[in-house]
C-alpha positions, 0 to 999 in steps of 0.5 A, spaced: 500 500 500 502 507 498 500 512 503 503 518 500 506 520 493 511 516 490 516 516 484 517 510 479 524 509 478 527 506 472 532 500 474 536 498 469 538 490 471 531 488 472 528 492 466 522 495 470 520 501 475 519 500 482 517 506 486 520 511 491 519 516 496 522 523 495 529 525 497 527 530 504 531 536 506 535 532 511 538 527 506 541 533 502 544 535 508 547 529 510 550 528 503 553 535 503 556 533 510 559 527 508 561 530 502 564 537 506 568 533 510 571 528 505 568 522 508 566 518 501 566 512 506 560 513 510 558 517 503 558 510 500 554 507 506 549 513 507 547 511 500 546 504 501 542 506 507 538 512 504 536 507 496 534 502 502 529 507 505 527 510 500 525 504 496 519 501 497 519 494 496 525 494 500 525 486 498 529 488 491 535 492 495 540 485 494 539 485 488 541 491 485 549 493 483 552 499 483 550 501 476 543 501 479 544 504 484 548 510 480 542 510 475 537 511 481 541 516 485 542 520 478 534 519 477 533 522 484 537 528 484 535 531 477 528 529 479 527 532 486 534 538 485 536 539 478 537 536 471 543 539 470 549 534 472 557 537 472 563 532 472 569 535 474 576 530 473 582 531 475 588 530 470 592 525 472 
């Protein structure tokens, strides 16, 4: 049962949609704390944690890989922040 607005995620290795609640305020915080302290490890899990409560058939969880969980953070960002998506690479 769904008791609130939900978006339909594309996830690639199973080819199907599945719904998910919207990013919150408190996770854009988070994220930017993680990110402001250099902390790509708890970066890492707190994605895990954050897919896995956002996700509402939560049995699906184990089975995404990473490339998954890139495409579902992607489509969360542009949907709930902004569109627009900016790499900068460091030369090696």
């Amino acid at each position: 049962m769904i008791n609130r607005f939900k978006l339909q995620l594309f996830i690639p290795s199973l080819n199907r949609k599945e719904y998910f609640d919207e990013l919150r305020n408190l996770h854009l915080i988070n994220i930017l704390k993680f990110i402001t302290n250099k902390d790509t490890k708890g970066l890492s899990q707190y994605f895990d944690f954050l897919l896995l409560e956002l996700l509402h058939n939560k049995e699906i969880f184990y089975k995404l890989d990473v490339f998954d969980k890139f495409i579902i953070l992607l489509q969360l960002k542009a949907i709930n922040i902004n569109s627009e998506i900016k790499f900068k690479l460091k030369e090696l």
